[in-house]
Backbone as CSV, one residue per row, in Angstrom:
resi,resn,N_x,N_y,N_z,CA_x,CA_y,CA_z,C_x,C_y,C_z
1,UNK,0.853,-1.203,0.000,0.000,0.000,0.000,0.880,1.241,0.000
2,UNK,0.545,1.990,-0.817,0.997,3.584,-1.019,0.940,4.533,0.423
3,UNK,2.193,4.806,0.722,2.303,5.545,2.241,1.512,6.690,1.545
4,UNK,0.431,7.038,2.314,-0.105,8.492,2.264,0.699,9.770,2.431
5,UNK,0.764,10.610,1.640,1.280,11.937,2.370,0.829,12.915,2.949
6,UNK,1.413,13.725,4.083,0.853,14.284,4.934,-0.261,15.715,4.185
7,UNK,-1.422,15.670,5.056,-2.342,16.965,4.541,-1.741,18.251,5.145
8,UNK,-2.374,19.581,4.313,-2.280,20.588,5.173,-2.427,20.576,6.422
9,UNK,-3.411,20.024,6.699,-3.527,20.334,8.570,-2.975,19.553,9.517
10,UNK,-2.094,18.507,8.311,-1.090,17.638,9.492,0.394,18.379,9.281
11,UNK,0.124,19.471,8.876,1.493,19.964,8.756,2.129,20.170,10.264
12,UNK,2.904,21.675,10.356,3.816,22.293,11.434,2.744,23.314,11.965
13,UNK,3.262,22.987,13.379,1.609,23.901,13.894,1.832,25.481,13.462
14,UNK,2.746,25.884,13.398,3.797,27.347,12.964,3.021,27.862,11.678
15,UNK,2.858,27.088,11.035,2.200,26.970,9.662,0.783,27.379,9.997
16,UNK,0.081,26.440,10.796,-1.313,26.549,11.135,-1.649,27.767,12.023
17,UNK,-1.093,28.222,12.743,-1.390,29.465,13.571,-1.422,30.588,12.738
18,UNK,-0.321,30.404,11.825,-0.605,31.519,10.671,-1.801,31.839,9.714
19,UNK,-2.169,30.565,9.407,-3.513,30.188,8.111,-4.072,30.876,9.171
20,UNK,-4.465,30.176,10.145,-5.709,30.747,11.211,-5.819,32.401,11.495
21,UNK,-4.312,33.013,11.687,-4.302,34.504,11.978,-4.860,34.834,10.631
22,UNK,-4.746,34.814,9.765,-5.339,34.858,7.959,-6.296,35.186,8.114
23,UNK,-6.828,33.801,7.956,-8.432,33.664,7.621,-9.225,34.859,8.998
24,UNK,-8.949,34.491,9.862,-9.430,35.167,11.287,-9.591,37.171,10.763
25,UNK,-8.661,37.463,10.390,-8.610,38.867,9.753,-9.311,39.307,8.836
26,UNK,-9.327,38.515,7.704,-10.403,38.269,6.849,-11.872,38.411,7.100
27,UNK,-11.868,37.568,8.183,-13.265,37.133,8.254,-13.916,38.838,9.038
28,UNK,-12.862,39.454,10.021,-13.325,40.064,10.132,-14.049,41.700,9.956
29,UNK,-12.299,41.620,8.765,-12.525,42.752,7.566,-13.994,42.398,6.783
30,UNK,-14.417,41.071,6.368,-15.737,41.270,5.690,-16.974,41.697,6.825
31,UNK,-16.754,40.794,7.706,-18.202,41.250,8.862,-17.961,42.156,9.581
32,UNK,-16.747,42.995,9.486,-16.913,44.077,10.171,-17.452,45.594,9.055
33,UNK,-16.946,45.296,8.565,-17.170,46.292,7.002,-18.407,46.733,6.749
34,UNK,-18.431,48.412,6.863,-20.234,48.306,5.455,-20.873,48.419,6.594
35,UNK,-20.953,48.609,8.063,-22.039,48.782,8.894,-22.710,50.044,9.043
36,UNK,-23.705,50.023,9.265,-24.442,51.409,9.608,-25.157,51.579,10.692
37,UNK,-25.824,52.626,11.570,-26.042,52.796,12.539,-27.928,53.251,12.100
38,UNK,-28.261,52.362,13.527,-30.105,52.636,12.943,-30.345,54.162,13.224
39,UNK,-31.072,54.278,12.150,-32.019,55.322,12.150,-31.158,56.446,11.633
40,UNK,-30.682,56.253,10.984,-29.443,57.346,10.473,-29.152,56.827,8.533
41,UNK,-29.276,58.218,7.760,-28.921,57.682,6.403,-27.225,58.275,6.480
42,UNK,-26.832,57.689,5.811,-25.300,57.587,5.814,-24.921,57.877,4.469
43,UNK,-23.648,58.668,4.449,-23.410,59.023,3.094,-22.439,58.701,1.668
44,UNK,-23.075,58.429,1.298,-22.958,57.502,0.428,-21.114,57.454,-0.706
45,UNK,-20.838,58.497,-0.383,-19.388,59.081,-1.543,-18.933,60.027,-0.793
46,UNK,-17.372,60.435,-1.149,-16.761,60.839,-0.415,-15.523,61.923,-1.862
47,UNK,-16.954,62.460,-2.193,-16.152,62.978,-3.890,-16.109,64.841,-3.660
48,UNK,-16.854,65.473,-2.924,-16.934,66.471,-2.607,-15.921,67.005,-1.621
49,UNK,-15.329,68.275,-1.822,-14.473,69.016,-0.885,-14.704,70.418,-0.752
50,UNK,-15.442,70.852,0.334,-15.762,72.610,0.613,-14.930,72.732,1.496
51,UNK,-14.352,74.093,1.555,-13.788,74.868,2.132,-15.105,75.673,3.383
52,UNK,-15.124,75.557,4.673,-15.851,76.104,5.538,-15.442,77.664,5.765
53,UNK,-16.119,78.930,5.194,-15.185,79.898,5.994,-16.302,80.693,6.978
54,UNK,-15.503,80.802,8.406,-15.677,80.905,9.712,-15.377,82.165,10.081
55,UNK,-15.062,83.362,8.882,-14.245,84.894,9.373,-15.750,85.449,10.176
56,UNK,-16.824,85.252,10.026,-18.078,86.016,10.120,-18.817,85.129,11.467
57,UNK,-18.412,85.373,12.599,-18.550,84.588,13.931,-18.922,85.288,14.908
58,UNK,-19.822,84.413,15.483,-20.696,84.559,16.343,-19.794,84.080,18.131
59,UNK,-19.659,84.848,18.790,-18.900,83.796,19.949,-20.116,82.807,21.222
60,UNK,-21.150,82.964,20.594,-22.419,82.238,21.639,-21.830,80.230,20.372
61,UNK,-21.937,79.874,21.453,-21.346,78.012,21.709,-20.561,77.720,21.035
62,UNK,-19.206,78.483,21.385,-17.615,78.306,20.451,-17.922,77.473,21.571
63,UNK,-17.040,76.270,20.831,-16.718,75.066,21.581,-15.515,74.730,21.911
64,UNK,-14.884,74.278,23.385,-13.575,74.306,23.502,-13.585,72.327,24.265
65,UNK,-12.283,71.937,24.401,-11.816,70.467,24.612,-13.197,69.797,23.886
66,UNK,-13.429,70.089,22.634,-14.568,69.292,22.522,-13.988,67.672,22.446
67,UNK,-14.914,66.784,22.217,-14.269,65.444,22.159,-14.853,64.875,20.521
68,UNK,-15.738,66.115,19.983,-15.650,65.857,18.247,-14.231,66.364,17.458
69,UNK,-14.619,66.011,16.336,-12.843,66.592,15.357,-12.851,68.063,15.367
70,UNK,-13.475,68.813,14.865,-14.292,69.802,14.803,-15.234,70.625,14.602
71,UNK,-15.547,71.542,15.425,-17.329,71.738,15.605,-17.332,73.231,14.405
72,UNK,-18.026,73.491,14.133,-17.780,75.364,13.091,-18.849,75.768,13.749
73,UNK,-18.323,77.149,14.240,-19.038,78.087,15.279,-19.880,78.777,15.075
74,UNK,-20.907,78.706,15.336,-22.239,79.519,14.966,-21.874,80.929,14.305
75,UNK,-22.780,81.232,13.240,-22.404,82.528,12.818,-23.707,83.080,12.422
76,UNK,-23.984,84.397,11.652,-24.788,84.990,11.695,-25.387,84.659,10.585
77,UNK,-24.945,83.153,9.710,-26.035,82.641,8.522,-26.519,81.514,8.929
78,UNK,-26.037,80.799,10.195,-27.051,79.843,11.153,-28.372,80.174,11.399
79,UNK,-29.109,78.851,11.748,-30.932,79.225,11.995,-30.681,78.888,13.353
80,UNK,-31.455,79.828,14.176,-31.589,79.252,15.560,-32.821,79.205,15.723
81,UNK,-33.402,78.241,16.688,-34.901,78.114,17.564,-34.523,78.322,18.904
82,UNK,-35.238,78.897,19.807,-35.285,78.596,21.307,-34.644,79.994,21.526
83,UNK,-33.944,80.453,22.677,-33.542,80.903,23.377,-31.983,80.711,22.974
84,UNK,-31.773,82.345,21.831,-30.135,82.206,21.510,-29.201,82.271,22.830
85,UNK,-29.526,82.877,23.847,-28.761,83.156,25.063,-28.611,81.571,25.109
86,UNK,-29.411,81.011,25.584,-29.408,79.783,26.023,-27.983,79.347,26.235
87,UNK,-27.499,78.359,27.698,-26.224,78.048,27.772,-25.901,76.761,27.341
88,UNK,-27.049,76.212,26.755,-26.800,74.502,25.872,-27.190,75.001,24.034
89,UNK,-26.592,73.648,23.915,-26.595,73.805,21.698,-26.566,72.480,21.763
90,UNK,-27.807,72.921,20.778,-27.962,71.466,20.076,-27.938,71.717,18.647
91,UNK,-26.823,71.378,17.771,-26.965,71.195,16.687,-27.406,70.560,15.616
92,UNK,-27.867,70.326,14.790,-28.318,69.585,14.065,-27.888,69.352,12.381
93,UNK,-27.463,68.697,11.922,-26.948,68.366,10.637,-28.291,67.017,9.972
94,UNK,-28.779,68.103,9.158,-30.202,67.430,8.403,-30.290,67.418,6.778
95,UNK,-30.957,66.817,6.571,-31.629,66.613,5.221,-33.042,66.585,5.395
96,UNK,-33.531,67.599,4.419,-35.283,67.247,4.501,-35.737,66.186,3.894
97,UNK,-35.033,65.497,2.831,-35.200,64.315,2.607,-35.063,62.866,3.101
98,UNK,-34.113,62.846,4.217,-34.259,61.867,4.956,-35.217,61.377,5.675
99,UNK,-36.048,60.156,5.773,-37.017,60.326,7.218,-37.040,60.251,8.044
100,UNK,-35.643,59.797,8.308,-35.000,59.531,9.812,-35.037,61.274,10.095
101,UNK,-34.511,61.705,9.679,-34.661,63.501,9.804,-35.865,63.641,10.290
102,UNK,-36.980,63.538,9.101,-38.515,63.801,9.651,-38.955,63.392,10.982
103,UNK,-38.512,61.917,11.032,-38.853,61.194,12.032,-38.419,62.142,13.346
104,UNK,-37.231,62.655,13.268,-36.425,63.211,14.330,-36.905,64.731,14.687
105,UNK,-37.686,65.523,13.526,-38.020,66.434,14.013,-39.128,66.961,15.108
106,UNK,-39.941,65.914,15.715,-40.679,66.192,17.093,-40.072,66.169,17.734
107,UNK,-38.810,65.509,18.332,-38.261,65.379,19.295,-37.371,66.739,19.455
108,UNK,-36.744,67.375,18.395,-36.169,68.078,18.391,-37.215,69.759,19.290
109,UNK,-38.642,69.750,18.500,-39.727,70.521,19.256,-40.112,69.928,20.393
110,UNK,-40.182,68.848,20.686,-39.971,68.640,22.223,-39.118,69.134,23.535
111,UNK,-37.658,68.966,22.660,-36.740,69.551,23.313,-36.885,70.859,23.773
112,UNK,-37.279,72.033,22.680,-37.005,72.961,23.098,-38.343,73.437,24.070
113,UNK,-38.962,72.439,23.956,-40.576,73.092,25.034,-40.158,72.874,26.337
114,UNK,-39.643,71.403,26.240,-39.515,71.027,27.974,-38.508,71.774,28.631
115,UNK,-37.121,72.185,27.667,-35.419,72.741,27.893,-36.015,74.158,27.706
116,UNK,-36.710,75.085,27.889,-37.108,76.110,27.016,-36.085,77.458,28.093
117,UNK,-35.228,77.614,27.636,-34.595,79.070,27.951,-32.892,78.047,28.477
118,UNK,-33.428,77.089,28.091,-32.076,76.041,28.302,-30.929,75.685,27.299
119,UNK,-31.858,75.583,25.837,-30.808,75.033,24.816,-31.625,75.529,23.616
120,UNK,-31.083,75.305,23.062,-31.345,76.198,21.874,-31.063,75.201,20.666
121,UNK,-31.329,75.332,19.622,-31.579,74.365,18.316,-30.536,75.412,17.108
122,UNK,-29.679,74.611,16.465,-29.492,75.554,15.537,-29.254,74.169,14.379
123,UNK,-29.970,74.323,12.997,-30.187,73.415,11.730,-29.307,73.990,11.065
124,UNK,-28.194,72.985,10.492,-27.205,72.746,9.550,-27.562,72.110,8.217
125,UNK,-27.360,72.107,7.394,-27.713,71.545,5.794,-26.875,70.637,5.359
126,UNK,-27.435,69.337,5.556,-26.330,68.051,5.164,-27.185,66.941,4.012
127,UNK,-27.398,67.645,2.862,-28.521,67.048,1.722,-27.236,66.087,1.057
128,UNK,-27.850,64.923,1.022,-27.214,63.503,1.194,-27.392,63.219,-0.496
129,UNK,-26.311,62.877,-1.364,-26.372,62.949,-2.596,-27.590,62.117,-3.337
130,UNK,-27.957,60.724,-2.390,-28.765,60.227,-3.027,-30.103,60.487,-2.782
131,UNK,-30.581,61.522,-2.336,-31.834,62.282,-2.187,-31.755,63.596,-3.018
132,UNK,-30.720,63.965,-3.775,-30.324,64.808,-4.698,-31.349,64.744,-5.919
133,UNK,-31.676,65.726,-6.811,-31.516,67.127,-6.512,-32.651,67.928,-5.537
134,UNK,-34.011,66.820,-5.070,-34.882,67.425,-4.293,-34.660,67.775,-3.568
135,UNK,-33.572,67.416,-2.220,-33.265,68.164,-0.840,-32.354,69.134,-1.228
136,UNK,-31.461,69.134,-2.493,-30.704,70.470,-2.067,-31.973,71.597,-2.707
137,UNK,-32.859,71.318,-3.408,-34.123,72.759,-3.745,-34.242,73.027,-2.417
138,UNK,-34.490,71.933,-1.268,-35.309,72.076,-0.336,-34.959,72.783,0.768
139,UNK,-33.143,72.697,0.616,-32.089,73.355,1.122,-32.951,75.032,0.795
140,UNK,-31.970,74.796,-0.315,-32.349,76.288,-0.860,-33.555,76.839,-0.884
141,UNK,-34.651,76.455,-0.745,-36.136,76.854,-0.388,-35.977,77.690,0.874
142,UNK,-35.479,76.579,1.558,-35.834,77.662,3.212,-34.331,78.354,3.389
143,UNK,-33.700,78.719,2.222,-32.738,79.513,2.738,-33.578,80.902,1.972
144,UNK,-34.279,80.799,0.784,-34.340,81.963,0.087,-35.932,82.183,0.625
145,UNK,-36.678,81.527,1.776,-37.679,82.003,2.935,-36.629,83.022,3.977
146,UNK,-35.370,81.966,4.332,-35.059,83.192,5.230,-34.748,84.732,4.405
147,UNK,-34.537,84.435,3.802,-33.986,85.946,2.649,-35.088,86.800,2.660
148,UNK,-36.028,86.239,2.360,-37.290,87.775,2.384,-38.068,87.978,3.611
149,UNK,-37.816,86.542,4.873,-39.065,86.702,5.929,-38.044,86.104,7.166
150,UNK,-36.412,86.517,7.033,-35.929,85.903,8.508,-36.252,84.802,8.744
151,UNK,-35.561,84.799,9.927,-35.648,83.364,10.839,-36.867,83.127,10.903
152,UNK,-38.167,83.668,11.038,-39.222,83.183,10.898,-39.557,82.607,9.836
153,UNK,-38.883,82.888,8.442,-39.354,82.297,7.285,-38.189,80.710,7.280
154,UNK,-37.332,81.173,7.552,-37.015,79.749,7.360,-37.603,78.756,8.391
155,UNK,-37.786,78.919,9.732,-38.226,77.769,9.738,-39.767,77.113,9.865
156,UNK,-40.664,78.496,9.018,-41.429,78.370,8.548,-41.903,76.853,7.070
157,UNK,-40.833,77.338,6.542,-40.236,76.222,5.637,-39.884,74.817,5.928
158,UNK,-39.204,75.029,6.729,-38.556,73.939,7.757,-39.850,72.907,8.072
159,UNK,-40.568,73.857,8.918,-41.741,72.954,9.125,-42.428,72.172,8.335
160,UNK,-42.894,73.516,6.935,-43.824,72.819,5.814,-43.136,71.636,5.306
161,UNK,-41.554,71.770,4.847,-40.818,70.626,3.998,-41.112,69.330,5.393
162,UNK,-40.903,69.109,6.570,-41.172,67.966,7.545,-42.448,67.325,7.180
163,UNK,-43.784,68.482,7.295,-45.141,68.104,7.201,-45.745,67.416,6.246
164,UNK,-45.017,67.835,4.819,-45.279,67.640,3.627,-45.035,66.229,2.972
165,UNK,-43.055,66.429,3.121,-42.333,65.523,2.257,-42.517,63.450,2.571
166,UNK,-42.688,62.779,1.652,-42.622,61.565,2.100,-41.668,61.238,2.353
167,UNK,-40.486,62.048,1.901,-39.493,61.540,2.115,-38.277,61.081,0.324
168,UNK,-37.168,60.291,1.039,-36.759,59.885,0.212,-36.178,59.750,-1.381
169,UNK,-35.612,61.276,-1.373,-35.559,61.577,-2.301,-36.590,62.318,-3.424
170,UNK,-37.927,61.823,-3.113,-39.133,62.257,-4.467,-39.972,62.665,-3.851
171,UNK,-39.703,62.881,-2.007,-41.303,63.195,-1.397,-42.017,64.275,-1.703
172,UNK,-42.285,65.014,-2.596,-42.728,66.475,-2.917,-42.223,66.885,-4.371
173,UNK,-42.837,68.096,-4.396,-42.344,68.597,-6.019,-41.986,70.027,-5.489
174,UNK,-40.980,70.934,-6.780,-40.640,71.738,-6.113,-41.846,72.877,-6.453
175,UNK,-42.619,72.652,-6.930,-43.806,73.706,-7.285,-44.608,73.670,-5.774
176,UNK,-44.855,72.810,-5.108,-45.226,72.560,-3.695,-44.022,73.838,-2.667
177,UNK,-42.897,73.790,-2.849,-42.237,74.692,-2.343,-42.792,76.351,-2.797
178,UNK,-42.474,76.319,-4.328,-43.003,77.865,-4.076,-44.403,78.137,-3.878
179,UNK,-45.298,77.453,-3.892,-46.885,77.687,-3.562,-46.854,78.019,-2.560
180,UNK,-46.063,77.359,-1.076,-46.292,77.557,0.348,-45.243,78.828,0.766
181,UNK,-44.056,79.136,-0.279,-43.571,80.728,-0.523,-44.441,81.806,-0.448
182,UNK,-45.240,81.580,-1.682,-46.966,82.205,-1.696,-47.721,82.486,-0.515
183,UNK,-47.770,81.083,-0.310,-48.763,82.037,1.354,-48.050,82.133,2.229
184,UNK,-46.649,82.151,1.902,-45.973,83.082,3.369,-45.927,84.824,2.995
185,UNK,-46.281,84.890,1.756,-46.240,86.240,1.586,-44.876,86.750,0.260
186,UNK,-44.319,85.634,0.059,-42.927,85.977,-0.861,-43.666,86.220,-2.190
187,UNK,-43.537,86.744,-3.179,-43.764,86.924,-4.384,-43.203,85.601,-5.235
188,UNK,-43.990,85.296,-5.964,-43.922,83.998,-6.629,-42.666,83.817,-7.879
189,UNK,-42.530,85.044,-8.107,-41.552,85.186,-9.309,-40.322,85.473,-8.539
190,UNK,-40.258,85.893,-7.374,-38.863,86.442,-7.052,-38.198,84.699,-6.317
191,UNK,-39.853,84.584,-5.377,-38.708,83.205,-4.884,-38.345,82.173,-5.790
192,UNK,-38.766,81.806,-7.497,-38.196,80.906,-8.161,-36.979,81.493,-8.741
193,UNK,-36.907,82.913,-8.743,-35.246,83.213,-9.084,-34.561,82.929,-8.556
194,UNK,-35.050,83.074,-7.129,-33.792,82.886,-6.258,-33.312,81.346,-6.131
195,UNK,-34.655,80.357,-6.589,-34.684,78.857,-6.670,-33.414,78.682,-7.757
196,UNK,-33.937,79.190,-8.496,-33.072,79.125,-10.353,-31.691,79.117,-10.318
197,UNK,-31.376,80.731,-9.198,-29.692,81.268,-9.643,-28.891,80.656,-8.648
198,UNK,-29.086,79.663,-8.058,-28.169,78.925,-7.031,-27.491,79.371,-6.025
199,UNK,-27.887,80.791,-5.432,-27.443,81.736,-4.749,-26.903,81.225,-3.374
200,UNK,-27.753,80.069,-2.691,-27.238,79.730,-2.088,-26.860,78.136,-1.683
201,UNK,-26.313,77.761,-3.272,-25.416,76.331,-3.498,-24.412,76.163,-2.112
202,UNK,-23.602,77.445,-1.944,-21.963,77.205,-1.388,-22.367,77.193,0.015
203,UNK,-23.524,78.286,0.409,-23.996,78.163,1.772,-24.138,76.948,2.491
204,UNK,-25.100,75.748,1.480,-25.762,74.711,1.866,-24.177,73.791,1.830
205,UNK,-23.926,73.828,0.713,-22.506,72.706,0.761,-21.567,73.555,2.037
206,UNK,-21.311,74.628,2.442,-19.940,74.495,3.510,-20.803,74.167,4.656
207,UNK,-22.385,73.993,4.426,-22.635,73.406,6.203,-22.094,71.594,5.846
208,UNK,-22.435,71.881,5.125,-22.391,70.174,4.949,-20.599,69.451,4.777
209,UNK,-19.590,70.490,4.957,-18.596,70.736,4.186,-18.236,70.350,6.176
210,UNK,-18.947,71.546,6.570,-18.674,71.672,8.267,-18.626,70.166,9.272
211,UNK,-20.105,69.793,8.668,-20.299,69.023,9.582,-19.525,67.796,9.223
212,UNK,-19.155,67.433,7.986,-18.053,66.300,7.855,-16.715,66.137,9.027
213,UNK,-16.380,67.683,8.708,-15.003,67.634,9.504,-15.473,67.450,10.739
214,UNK,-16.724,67.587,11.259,-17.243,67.627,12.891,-17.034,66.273,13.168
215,UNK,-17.369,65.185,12.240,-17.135,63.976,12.230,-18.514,63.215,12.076
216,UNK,-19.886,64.381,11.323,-20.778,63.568,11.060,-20.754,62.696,9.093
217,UNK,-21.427,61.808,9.409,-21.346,61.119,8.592,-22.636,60.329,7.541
218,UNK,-23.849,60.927,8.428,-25.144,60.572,8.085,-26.184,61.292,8.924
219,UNK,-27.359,61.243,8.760,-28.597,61.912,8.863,-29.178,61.529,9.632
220,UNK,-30.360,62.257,10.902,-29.707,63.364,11.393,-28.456,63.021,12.196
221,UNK,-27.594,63.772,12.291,-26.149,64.010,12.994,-26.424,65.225,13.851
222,UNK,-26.495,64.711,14.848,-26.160,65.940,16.201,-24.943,66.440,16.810
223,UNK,-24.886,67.421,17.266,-23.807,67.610,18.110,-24.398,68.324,19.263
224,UNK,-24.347,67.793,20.442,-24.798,68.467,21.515,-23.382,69.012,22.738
225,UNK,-23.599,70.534,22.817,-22.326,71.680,23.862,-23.151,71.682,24.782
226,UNK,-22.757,71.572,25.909,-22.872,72.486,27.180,-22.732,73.332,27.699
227,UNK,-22.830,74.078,28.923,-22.372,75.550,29.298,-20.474,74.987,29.165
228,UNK,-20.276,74.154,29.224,-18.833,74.345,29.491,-18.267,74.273,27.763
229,UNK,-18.869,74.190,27.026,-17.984,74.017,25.586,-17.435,73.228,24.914
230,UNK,-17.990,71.918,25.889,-17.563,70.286,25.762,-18.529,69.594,24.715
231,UNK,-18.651,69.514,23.286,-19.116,68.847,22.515,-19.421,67.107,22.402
232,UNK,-20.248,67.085,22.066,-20.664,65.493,22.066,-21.375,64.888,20.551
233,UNK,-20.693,64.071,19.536,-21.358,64.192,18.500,-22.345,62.810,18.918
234,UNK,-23.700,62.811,18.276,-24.651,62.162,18.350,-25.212,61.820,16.984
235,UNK,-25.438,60.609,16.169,-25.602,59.995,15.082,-26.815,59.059,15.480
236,UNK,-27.814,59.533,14.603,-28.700,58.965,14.412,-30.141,59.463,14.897
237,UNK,-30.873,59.367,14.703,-32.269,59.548,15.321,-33.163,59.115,16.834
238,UNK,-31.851,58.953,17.183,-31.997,58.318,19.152,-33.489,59.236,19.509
239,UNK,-33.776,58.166,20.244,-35.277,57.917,21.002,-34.813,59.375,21.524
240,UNK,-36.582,60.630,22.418,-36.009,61.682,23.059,-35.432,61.132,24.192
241,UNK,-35.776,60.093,25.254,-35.526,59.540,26.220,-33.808,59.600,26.330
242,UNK,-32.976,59.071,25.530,-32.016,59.388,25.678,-31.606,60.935,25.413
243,UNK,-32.162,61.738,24.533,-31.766,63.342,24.807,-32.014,63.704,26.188
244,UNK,-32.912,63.428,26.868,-33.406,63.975,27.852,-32.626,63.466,29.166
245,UNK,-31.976,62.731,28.789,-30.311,61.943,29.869,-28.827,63.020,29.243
246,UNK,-28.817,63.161,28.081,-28.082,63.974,27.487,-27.944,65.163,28.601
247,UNK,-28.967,65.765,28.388,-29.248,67.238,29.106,-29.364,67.472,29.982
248,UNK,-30.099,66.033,30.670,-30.275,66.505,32.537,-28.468,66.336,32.946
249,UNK,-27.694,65.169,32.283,-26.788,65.192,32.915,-25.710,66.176,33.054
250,UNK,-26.251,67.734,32.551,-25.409,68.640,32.413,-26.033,69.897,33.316
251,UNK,-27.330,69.817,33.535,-28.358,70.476,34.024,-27.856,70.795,35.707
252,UNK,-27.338,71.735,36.158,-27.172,72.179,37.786,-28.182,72.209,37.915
């Protein structure tokens, strides 16, 4: 009879500890790979590069030892809700097209009812390419509301695009945007110019330009400061229950 020769796995164990460190790495480069976090849309390409510029600053919730990469400091083309004094920030990095966004926006009006002279809300523009080109109109909708009717007009807008949109890229048309322009009082011809001439493309991309470097990465993306200037980034559409641990635990 023909002596058999030895198999791989009757080899040198030296040999085998190695295959095993291999495969073991492998296995976990594939199942670790590609994850996403619930309730959060995530973005999809990484082909865009804005320049954020910060000369035009506001010093209400400069953030200091934050523990994000970096936060960009409120300025005077930010939307705020609540109580600007306020010694808490809650930021927000949105898409009106997301529904995790939608989903997220009661909680966000929750916040400021129960926190009210506590924290303050300020909405960032993070329109996620594959909900493109409807959320960046939608962007630009409630930027060219704030243009003729202030902070009241944008988040006048704000609201309607939540109430309205199904979502997902196609939830609405943009003729639905300037109609509800209309009964805020904007003239119908001026707000589709301002729709048309892209006036404020660079605005919407350096928030979105911002909040990358902050270290968000998908929809909604929070960042919540305290009175002390200590940042906390928050991803995803978390229950209010956990905001409301967020805040008390900072709350004297």
């Amino acid at each position: 009879m023909q002596e058999s020769k030895p198999g791989f796995f009757d080899g040198n164990p030296k040999m085998l500890f190695v295959f095993g460190l291999v495969i073991g790495i492998a296995l976990t480069a594939i199942l670790g790979g590609g994850s996403s976090l619930p309730g959060n849309d995530t973005v999809a390409q990484a082909d865009e590069k804005i320049v954020v510029d910060t000369d035009d600053t506001d010093p209400v919730a400069q953030p200091s030892g934050s523990d994000v990469a970096s936060v960009p400091i409120i300025t005077s083309e930010d939307h705020v809700r609540g109580d600007e004094t306020a010694p808490l920030t809650w930021i927000e990095y949105s898409d009106f097209e997301c529904p995790f966004c939608k989903r997220f926006a009661p909680s966000m009006e929750d916040m400021l009812e129960d926190y009210e002279g506590q924290i303050k809300l300020v909405y960032r523009h993070f329109p996620l390419s594959f909900h493109r080109p409807l959320a960046l109109t939608q962007a630009e909708a409630s930027e060219c509301a704030n243009e003729y009717l202030g902070n009241d007009g944008f988040w006048a807008m704000h609201d309607f695009i939540f109430d309205t949109t199904s979502s997902n890229g196609n939830g609405m048309t943009e003729q639905e945007l300037v109609d509800y322009a209309v009964e805020l009082g904007i003239n119908e011809s001026t707000f589709q110019t301002c729709l048309d001439d892209d006036r404020y493309v660079e605005h919407i991309e350096n928030d979105l330009d911002g909040g990358a470097a902050a270290g968000v990465t998908g929809t909604p993306g929070s960042i919540f400061i305290d009175a002390e200037g200590n940042a906390q980034l928050i991803s995803g559409a978390v229950p209010y229950s956990q905001i409301q641990l967020l805040i008390d635990a900072v709350i004297e």
